[in-house]
N, C-alpha and C positions, 0 to 999 in steps of 0.2 A: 413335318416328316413322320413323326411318330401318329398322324391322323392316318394318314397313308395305311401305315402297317397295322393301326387298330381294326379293320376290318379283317374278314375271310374271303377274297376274293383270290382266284386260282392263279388270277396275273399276277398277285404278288410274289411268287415265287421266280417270275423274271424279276420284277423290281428292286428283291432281294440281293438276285446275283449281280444286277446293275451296282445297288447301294453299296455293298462287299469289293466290288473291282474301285469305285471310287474310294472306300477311306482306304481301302488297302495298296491304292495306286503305286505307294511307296516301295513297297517290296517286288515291284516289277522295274522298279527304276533303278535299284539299287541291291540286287539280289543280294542273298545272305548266305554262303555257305553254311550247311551243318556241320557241327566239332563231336568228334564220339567223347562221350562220359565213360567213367568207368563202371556206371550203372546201366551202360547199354548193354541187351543180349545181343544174343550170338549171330540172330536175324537179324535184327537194327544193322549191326555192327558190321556183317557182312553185305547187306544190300548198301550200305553207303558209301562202302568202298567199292565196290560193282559201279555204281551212279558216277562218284568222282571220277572214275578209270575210263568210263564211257563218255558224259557230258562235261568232262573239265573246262572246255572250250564254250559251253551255252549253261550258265547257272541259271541261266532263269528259270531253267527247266525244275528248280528246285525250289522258286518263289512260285510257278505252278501247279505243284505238287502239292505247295502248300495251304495256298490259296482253296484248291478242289477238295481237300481236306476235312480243312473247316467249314465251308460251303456244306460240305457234306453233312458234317455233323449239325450244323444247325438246321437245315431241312430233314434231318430223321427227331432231332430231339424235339424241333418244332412242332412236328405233326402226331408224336406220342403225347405233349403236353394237351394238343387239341383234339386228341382221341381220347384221352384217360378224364378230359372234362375237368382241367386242373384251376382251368381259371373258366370265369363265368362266362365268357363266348368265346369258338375260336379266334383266332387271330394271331399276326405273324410278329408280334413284338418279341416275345421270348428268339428267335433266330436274328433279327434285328440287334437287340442287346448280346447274341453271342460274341456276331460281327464285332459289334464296335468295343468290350472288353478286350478279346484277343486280336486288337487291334492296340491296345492304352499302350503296351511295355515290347521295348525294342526285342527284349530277351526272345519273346513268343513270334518275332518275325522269319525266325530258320525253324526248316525243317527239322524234328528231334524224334524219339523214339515215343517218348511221353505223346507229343500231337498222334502221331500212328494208333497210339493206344487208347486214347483218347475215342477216337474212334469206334474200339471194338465194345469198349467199355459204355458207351452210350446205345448201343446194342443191347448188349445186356440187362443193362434196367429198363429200356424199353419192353423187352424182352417177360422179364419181371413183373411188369405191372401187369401185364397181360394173362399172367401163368395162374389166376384163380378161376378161371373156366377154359383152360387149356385143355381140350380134348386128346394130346399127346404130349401129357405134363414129361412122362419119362424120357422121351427123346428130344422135347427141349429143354428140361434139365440138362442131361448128358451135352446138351450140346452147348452150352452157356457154360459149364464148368470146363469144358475143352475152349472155349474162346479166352477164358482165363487162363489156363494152362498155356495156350500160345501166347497169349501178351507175357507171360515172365519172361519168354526167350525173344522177347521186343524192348522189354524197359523189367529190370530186376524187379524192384519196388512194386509192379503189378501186382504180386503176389497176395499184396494185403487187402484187394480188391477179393480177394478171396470170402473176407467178415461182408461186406457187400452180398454177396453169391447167400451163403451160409444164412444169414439171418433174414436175408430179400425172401428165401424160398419159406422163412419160420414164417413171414409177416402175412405172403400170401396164398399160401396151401395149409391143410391141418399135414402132421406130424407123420411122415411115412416114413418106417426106416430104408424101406428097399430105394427109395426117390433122395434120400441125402445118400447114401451109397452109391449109387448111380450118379451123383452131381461129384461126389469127389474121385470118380474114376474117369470122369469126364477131365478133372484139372491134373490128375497124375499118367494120364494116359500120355502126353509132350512128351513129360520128364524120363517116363520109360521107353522111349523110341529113341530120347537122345542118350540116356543111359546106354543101352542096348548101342548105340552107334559110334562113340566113344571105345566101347570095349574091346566094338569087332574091329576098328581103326584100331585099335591099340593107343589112346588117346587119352586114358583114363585120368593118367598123371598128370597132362598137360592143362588141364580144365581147372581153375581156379574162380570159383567164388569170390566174387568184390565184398562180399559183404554187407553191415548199416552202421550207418556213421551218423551223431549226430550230427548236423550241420544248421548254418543260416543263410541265406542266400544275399548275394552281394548284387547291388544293382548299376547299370552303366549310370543312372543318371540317378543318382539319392532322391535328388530335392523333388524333379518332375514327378519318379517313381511314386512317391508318398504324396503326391497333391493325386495322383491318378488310385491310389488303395484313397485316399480320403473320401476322395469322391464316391467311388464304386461302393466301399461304406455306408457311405450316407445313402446310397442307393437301396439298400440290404438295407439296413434298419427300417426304412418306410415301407419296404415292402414286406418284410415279415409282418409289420405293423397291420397291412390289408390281408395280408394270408389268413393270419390267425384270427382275426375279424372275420373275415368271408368263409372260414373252413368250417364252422358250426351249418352252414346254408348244404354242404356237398353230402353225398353220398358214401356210404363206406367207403369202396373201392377206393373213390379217389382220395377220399384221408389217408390211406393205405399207400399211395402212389404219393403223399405227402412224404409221409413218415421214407419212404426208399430214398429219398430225393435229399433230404436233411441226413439221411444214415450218407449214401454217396459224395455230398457235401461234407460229414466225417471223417473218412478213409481218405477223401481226397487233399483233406487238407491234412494229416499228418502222414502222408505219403513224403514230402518235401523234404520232412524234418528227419527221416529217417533213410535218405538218401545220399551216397556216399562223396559226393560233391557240394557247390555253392553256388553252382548256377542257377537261376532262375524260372529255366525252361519248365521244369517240371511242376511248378504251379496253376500250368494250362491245364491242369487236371481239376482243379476247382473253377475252373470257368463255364461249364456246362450246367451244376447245379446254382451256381450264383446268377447267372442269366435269365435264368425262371424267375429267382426273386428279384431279380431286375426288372424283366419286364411284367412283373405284379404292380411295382411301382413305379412304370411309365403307365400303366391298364386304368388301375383303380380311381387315382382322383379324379373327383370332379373336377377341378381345378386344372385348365388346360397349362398354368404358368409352369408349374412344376417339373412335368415331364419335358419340358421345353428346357428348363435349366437345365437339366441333366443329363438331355441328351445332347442339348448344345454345347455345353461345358466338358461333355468326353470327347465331339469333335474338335473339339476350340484344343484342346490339348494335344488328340492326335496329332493334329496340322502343325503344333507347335514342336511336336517332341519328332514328327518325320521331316519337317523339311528346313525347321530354324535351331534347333538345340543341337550340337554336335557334341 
C-alpha cells in the first residue's frame, strides 16, 4: 500500500479518498455525535447546536462533515509538503499517514472545534512557507492573522497558534515593523467586531471567558490508546532520524519550512495541556505535523519491511479498536 502512495501520480488523490472512506468506514456506520467543551467558541458552539436542531434525525451528516474535513486537510498539507520540496520526491505518503493517525483514537472520530481548526491552521503554515517571495506579503499577513483571530472564536486555545503566526513571519521574512503590525490587527480585528457586538446587544456582562486549566486527557480505551501513541512514536523517532539526515541535502527555504513545521508541532502539543477540559479531541492538532514525520519514515528506508510494519500495525489496530474493542 504504502508503494502505491510513494509515487506522484494525480490518480492518487482518488486512491487517497478511496483508502480514507475504507479505514474510516467505521464512522459512517456508527456515527458519533459532537459534545461542546467548555473551550469551544461562540461559532463552534453556535453552529452545533444549529446542526443538532436541523439534522438530529441523520448524524451521519456529521461522520460526513468529518470525514471531508480531514480529507481536506490532508490534500492541502499534502501538496504544501510537495510544493515546499520537504521530502526528496513528491509523493502522497504524508496525506496517507494523516488518514490513518486521525484514524488510531476513537476520541478523534466526532466532529469538534479543534478538527474545524485544524483546518484553518494548516492554511496558515502553508501559507507561511510560502510568504518569503510573497509579492503581497502585507495582505497575506493581514489575512493569516485574521484566520487566527477567527479560529479563537472556533476553539479558545487557538489563540496560542498565535507564537506560530509571530515567529513563522520572523523565520521567513527580514524584520518589518509595519508587516508585524498589520499581522496583529489582522488577529484583533474578530475580537473587535465581537467586542463592538456585545456592547451594542447589551451583552457585555453576559460573555464569560473559560479560561486555561491545566489538565491531562483521559482515554476511552487506556491500554489500545498507549499501544497506538507507542507505535506512532516509534514512527517519529525514525523519521526525524531520516529528516535530520536528509535535511543537510535541501535548500534553505525548505530547512525554513522544517523549522515552521517542528515550531507548529510545539504550540500543538501544549495547546492540550492548557486546555480547560480532559478530553482527547484536541490532540488532532498535533497530527498534521506528526504525519510529515510519519511519512519521512514510511518514504526513506531502503528497507521495504519497515514501512510495511507500521503501516500494517496502525491498520491492524484501527480494525481492532473500530470493530472488536468496545
Amino acid at each position: 500500500m504504502t508503494g502505491i502512495f510513494k509515487s506522484n501520480s494525480p490518480s492518487n488523490n482518488f486512491f487517497l479518498l478511496l483508502y480514507g472512506i475504507v479505514i474510516k468506514f467505521f464512522l459512517f456506520l456508527h456515527p458519533v455525535l459532537p459534545k461542546l467543551q467548555s473551550s469551544d467558541g461562540p461559532l463552534y458552539s453556535s453552529f452545533i447546536l444549529w446542526m443538532k436542531g436541523t439534522f438530529s434525525g441523520f448524524p451521519i451528516i456529521f461522520s460526513i462533515i468529518s470525514f471531508l474535513l480531514i480529507f481536506i486537510q490532508a490534500i492541502i498539507f499534502n501538496k504544501t509538503v510537495n510544493d515546499q520540496r520537504m521530502l526528496q520526491k513528491p509523493n502522497y505518503l504524508t496525506g496517507m499517514a494523516y488518514l490513518l493517525i486521525t484514524t488510531l483514537f476513537g476520541e478523534w472520530f466526532a466532529l469538534s472545534a479543534a478538527l474545524i481548526v485544524n483546518t484553518i491552521i494548516v492554511w496558515v503554515w502553508a501559507r507561511l512557507c510560502t510568504l518569503h517571495n510573497n509579492n503581497s506579503a502585507k495582505t497575506t499577513i493581514y489575512n493569516l492573522g485574521l484566520a487566527i483571530g477567527i479560529s479563537c472564536f472556533i476553539y479558545y486555545p487557538a489563540i496560542l497558534f498565535t507564537l506560530l503566526f509571530i515567529v513563522g513571519i520572523g523565520i521567513t521574512r527580514p524584520f518589518k515593523l509595519n508587516e508585524w503590525l498589520i499581522g496583529l490587527l489582522g488577529i484583533t480585528t474578530p475580537f473587535y467586531f465581537f467586542a463592538a457586538w456585545l456592547f451594542l446587544s447589551n451583552q457585555w456582562n453576559s460573555f464569560h471567558y473559560p479560561g486555561a486549566l491545566i489538565s491531562t486527557p483521559i482515554f476511552v480505551n487506556f491500554q489500545w490508546a498507549m499501544a497506538a501513541i507507542i507505535l506512532v512514536s516509534l514512527a517519529i523517532l525514525f523519521g526525524v532520524y531520516f529528516i535530520q539526515f536528509n535535511i543537510r541535502r535541501q535548500i534553505v527555504q525548505t530547512r525554513k519550512s522544517w523549522q515552521l513545521l517542528y515550531l507548529y508541532l510545539l504550540v500543538a502539543a501544549f495547546i492540550p495541556f492548557v486546555n480547560a477540559g480532559h478530553s482527547f479531541s484536541s490532540w488532532i492538532l498535533m497530527a498534521v505535523p506528526v504525519s510529515l514525520i510519519t511519512g519521512s519514515a514510511l518514504f526513506y528506508p531502503d528497507r521495504k519491511w519497515f514501512p510495511t510494519i507500521i503501516h500494517w500495525g496502525m491498520v491492524a489496530l484501527i480494525i481492532g479498536l473500530s470493530y472488536f474493542i468496545k
